[in-house]
Structure formats: C-alpha cells, structure tokens
N, C-alpha and C positions, 0 to 999 in steps of 0.2 A: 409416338410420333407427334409433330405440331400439326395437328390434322386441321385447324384454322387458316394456316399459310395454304397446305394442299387443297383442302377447300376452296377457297377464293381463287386457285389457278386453276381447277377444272370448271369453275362456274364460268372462268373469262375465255375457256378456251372452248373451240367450236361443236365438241365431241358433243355438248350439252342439245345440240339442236338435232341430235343422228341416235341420241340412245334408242330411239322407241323401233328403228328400224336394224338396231346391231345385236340385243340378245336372242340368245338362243331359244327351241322350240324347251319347254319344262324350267325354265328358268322366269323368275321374277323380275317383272320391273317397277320401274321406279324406286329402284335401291342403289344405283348409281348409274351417270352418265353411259358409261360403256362398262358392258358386263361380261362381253365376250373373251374369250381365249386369249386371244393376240395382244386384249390390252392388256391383262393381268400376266402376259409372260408366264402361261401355263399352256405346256410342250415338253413331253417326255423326251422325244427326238434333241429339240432344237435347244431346249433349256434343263431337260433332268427332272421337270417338274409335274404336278397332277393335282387337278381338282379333287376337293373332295367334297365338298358342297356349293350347292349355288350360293348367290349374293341374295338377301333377303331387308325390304323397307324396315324389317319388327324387328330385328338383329339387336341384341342388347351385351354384346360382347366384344373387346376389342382384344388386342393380344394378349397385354397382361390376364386379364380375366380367363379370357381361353385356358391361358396353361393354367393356372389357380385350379377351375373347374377342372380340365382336365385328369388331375391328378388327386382334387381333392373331395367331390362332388359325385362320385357316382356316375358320368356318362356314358354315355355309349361311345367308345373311346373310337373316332376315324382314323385309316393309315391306308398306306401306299398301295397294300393290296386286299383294301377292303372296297366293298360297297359306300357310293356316295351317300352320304347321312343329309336325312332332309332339313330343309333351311326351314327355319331359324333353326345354329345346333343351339340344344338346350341339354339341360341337364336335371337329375330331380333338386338340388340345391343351387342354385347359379352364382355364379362369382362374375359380376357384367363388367360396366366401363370399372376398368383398374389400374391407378398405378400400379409403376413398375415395384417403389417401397414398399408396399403394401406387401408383397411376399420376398422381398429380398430381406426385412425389419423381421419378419416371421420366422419364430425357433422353428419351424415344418422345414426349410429350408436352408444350405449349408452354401456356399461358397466354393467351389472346387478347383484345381489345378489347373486341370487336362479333358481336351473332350472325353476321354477314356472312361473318366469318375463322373461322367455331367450325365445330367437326362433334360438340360434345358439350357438352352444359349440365349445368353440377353446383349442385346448388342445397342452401343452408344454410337448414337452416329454425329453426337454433337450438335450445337444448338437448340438443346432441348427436344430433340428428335433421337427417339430412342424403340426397343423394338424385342420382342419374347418369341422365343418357337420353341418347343417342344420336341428333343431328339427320338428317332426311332428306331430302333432297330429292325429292319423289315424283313431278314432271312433270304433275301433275293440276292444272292453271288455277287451279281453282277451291278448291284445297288443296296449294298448293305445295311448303310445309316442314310435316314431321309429326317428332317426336320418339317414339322407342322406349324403351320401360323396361320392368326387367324388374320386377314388383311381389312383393317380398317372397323369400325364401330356394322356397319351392313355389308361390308364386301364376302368374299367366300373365304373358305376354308382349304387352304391349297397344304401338298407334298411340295416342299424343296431339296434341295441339297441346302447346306454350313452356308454358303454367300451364293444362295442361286434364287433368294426373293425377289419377291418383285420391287421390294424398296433397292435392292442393291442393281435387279437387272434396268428398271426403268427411269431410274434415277441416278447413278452411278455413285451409288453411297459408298462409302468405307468410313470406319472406325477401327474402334475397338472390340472385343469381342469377349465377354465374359462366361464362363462356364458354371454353371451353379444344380445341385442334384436337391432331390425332393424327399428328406429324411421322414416323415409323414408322423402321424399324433404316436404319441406313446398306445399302444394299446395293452391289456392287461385288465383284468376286475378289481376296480376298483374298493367295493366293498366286501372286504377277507373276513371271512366267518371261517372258524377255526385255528389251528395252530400249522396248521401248511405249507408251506415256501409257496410263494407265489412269484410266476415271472413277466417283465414286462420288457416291451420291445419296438425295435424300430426298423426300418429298414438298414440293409447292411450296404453300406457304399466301400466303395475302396478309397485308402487314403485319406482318412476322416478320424477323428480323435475325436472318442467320447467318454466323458466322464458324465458319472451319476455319482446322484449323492442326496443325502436326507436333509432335506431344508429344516425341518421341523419335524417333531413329533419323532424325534433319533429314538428316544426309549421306549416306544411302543415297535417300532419293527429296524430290524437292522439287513446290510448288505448281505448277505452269505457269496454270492461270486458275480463275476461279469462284470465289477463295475466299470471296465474300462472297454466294454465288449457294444454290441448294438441292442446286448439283452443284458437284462440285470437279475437277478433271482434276490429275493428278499426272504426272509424272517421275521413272522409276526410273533411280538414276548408280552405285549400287554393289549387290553382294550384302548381305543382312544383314535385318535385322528393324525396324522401327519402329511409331509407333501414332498413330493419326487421330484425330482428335479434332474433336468439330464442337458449337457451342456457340448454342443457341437462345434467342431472347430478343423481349416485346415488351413496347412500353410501359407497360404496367401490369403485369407478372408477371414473375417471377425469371429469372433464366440459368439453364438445363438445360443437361448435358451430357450425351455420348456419345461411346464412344471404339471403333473397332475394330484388334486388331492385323493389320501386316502381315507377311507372307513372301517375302524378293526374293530370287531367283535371276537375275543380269542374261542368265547364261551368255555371258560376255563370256571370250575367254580369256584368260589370265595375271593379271586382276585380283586382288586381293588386300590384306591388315590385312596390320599388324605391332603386335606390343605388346612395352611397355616399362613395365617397374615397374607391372606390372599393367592397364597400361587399351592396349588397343585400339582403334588409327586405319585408317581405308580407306589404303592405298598409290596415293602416288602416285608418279610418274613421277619428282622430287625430295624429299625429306623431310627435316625438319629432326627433329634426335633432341639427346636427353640424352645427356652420358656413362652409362657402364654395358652393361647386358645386350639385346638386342634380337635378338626373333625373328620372322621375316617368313614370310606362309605364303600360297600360289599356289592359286588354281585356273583349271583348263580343263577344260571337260564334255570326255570320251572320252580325257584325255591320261592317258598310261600310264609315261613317260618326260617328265623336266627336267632339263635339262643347265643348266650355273651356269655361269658363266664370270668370273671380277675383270678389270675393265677398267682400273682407275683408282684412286689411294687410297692413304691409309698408315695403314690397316685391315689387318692382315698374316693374324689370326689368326681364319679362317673356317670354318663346319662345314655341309655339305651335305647334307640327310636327302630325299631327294625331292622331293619338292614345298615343303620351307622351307630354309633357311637361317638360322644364328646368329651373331653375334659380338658384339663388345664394343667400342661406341664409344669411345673417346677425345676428351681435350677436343682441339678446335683440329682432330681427323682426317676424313678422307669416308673413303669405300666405293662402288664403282659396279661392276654387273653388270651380263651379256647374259644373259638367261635365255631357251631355246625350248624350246616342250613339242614332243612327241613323242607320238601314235598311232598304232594300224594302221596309216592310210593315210600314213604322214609328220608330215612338221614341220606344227603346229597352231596355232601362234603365236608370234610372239615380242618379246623389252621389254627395255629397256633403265631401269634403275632406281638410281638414287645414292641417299644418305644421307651426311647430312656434320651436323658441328656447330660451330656456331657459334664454340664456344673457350671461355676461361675470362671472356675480357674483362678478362685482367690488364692495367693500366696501366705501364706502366715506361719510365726511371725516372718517379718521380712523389714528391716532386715535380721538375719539368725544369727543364732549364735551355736547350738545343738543340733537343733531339728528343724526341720519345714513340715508341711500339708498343705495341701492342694486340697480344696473343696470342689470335688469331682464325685458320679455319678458311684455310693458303694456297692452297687452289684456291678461294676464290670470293674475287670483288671486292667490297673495301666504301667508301663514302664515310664521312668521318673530321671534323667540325664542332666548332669550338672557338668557342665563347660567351664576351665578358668576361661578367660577373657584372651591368654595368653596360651592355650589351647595345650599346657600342662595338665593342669589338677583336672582332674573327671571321677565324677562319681556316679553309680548305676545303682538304682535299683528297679528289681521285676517284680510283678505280682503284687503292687501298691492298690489301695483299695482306696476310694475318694473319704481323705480326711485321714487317711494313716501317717503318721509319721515316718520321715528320714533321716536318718542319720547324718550329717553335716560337721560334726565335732571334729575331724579330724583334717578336713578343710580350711587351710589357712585364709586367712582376711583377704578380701577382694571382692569384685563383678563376678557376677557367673550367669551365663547362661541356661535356662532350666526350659530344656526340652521335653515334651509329654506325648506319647505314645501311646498307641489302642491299636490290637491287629496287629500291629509293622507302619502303624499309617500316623506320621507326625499330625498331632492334630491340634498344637499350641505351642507356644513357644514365646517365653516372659523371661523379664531381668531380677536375677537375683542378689542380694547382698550378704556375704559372710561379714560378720562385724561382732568380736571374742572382746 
C-alpha cells in the first residue's frame, strides 16, 4: 500500500481527535486513530470477516512481511477458527516491513494459475498500492477458504474473504489479482556420508513444473529419479562437493530458482582426484592424462599407512608422499600402481590404478608411401582407419600398438583421412598423404 497518502488522510480527518475514546476494553492504544470493529470492517455477519489480533504501537510487520513470516518463520500461525494471537504477532525469525519483490524474486515461491494452486493472493490495486493475504483453508462448510492479512505496518490481524478486506470494503479498491503458492527451501541433508541415495524435497503444488538438476559437482553424485517430481533422489559416486539446483515454473509466471550446496564424503576407501595443470578429476581405475605434471591424492577413513607399489609403465620417475603420489607424464608413456592402505587393524583397502597417455599422434612418414605409425601410448591397443577423401579407398587395421606400422602399399595416391580409435571411442583424427 502507499501508506504515506493513507497517512496524511487519517491525520486530516477527525477520527484522530475520538481514538482514545473508540477502542476496545484489551486492546491497544495509540496504534491508530480508530481501532475498533466498524472501522477496520471486521463483521462476520455484515462483511465475512474476523479479528485475529488487535492493533499494536510495536507492530513491525506489514502484509508482505506477514505472509513471508507466516510461511517461512516458525509462527504460531492465526485463523478463522482459532484463538486471537497476541499483539504484536511475532515470530521466532521475523520477516517485518516488506516488499511485495522481495518474495515474489524468491525461488521459495512460484507463481500460480488459479486460486485452486495458490496459498497467497497478491493484489495490485495500482498506483503503487498493492496488498498480500494468505489463503486458508478453514474446514468450516459454510466458509471454506478465508484469507489472512496483516492491515497496515501496527493495524490488526484480520480473516477475510478473496475481496472482502478492508482495502477493498473501505475504500472501494479493485484491481488485479494474482495468485502465487509457497514451494518452501529444499529440505534434505546436506552433508551425504556414505554411498546412499539420498532424497530432497519440496512442497507438492498442483500444476507446477519442476525441474532439478546438477549445477556442479555432476561427477561426484548423480539424479537416480524424480527429477521432474517435488522430490529428487540422488546418487552419491565420488567424495567432493556440488550444488542442486531446482527450477519452478507455471504457466503464467517466470522460472524461479533455488539451489542448495552439497557435502559428499562416500568413505569409500582408496577413492580419490588427481589434478593436472590445475583442474582436478575423481580417479578412476584407468585415466587418461596430458603430458606434464600430475599429482594423485588417496583417501581411506582410519588409514594411517599407503604403500605404492609401480606395476607396469615407462613412467620411471615417481615420488611417494603418503597418501599421493607425483610424476610427470610423457607423451606416448603409462604408469600403473598397487596401492593398499594400512590401519590399526590391518590392510583397509586396496586398487590397482594406471594412467597412460595417449601420445603425440605423430604421423610418420607422412607423406607414405608403404607404411605409416602413429606414435601413441604401446601398452594400449588402437584401431587405425584410412578414408580416401572420396570416401572409396579405406583401409582398417585392429590391434595397432603406438609406433607399429601399417600397411599403405596398396593404396593408391591421394588425401586420406586417418581416424584413431581406443574402446569404440574416436579419440583423434589427422590428414594423411599417399605419395608412391
């Protein structure tokens, strides 16, 4: 409301010289001019309407704040057919003077159709006078749904009907009228110790489209179901951190968001990152690395001792610090380890972990005239695809080891394409030249 304009017309108008003799016996004054009944158009009979607390001078909430608190705050929540709550309503968190943006910009809150989906009508009355209540459902037959509002920054706490406040009965307001429900924080624990699905959740509205999804931190846990639901179920795969994200939306009102971080401890043992030229991957059992620097680092809850062991590799030059280890790839080299932790009680775990890389993907010679070689990684296998240009001539071969030769001879002069395989999984792809 522009509660400065209504200000300056109750101070001009005479009610201001009659308050001290018009409120009621248990009721406060000096919280506004007239307190009583008749002027706040609070009459079940004549208006639909009910007090639910008096007006109070200390009062530090106005509507928007009301419904905020109301919903989000812990209070002792007032209605139609409760007992009056005593003035000032408060709450153990208070949400006081509020815009109406301030929780309509809030992913807590969504946007809705139809009274049917709302639990909160915001009403425009235009000129910057605008106005919050709180729907309720009260079980009464005969008064079904009542709306709650708080009137004014120190006025009371009244039951209405949809258009039966006291801005619409004492003033003959009309607008617009919009409906919006109160989706509330994600709840869920945060900090996932172990390997458990864990679910998180919100409240269920109807006619509300929600999507979740993994902002970050995708490779430490994943969706397993709901994502389109008001609950999500997650999959923790690694230790490490990432952030949830869930995104509300209906047909007539914007996408809200909300995100909460996570904390994953899987306590899996020997799990573990390596990082390289600054970024950091989960470990896995094989990894494929850059030339350069690379350091890998271990953990097991209670392990106190990690023995390292080189199984494999022409990685020569290694450094053991407890729980990680360092070296420096080469092109074309692997590195494979047995690593078991050690506690009190004994051996706690143990893994078996390579790293190799792929090679430079030099071609030579090039251009051929017999044979080619790839200088790639010689402990792994790769397939080796020669493309004419004209997408006739192809030649295959499987089971190439980095730096074995192919056979080319029978390949007439031209461009050719030379695709490189590992797995099924295209992982290079250079130009080559037949030239007899």
């Amino acid at each position: 409301m522009n509660w400065q304009n209504y200000y300056n017309e109750k101070i001009n108008s005479s009610l201001i010289f009659l308050f001290t003799a018009q409120y009621s016996a248990g009721q406060t004054a000096n919280c506004w001019p007239d307190i009583s009944d008749n002027y706040w158009k609070i009459d079940e009979a004549l208006y639909g309407s009910k007090r639910l607390s008096n007006c109070d001078p200390n009062a530090y909430y106005n509507c928007h704040g009301f419904v905020m608190s109301y919903f989000e705050n812990g209070c002792i929540a007032p209605g139609w057919d409760k007992p009056q709550v005593p003035a000032p309503y408060t709450c153990p968190n208070t949400s006081g003077i509020k815009d109406d943006l301030i929780y309509k910009n809030s992913g807590l809150y969504v946007q809705v159709c139809s009274e049917s989906s709302a639990n909160i009508a915001y009403y425009d009355f235009g000129g910057g006078e605008d106005h919050s209540a709180v729907k309720e459902i009260t079980g009464n037959g005969f008064s079904p749904i009542k709306y709650l509002s708080k009137y004014a920054e120190n006025g009371p706490l009244v039951a209405h009907n949809l258009m039966g406040s006291w801005y619409h009965l004492a003033q003959s307001k009309s607008g617009s009228i919009q409906f919006w429900s109160y989706i509330g924080k994600i709840l869920g624990i945060t900090n996932i110790a172990g390997l458990n699905q864990r679910t998180f959740v919100v409240n269920n509205i109807p006619n509300i489209t929600y999507l979740w999804s993994i902002q970050s931190g995708y490779e430490n846990i994943v969706i397993a179901s709901g994502g389109s639901t008001n609950s999500v179920t997650l999959t923790p795969q690694h230790s490490g951190t990432a952030v949830l994200q869930l995104s509300i939306s209906s047909s007539c009102g914007t996408v809200k968001t909300q995100q909460i971080a996570l904390s994953i401890q899987t306590n899996v043992c020997l799990e573990g990152v390596f990082t390289q030229a600054g970024i950091t991957k989960n470990l896995n059992t094989t990894n494929s690395v850059a030339t350069g620097g690379v350091n890998v680092t271990l953990t097991c809850p209670n392990a106190t001792y990690f023995n390292w062991q080189k199984t494999s590799g022409n990685v020569n030059d290694w450094i053991r610090n407890g729980n990680q280890v360092n070296f420096t790839m080469l092109s074309g080299g692997s590195i494979s380890f047995n690593v078991t932790a050690y506690g009190s009680a004994g051996q706690l775990g143990q893994r078996t972990i390579t790293f190799y890389n792929y090679g430079s993907f030099l071609v030579y010679p090039n251009p051929a005239s017999s044979s080619i070689s790839v200088d790639l990684n010689k402990e792994l296998n790769y397939t080796l695809v020669l493309q004419g240009m004209d997408g006739l001539d192809t030649k295959e071969a499987k089971g190439i080891c980095g730096n074995q030769p192919m056979d080319v001879s029978q390949l007439k002069n031209g461009d050719y394409s030379l695709l490189i395989y590992n797995e099924g999984k295209l992982i290079n792809q250079q130009r080559v030249v037949i030239k007899k």
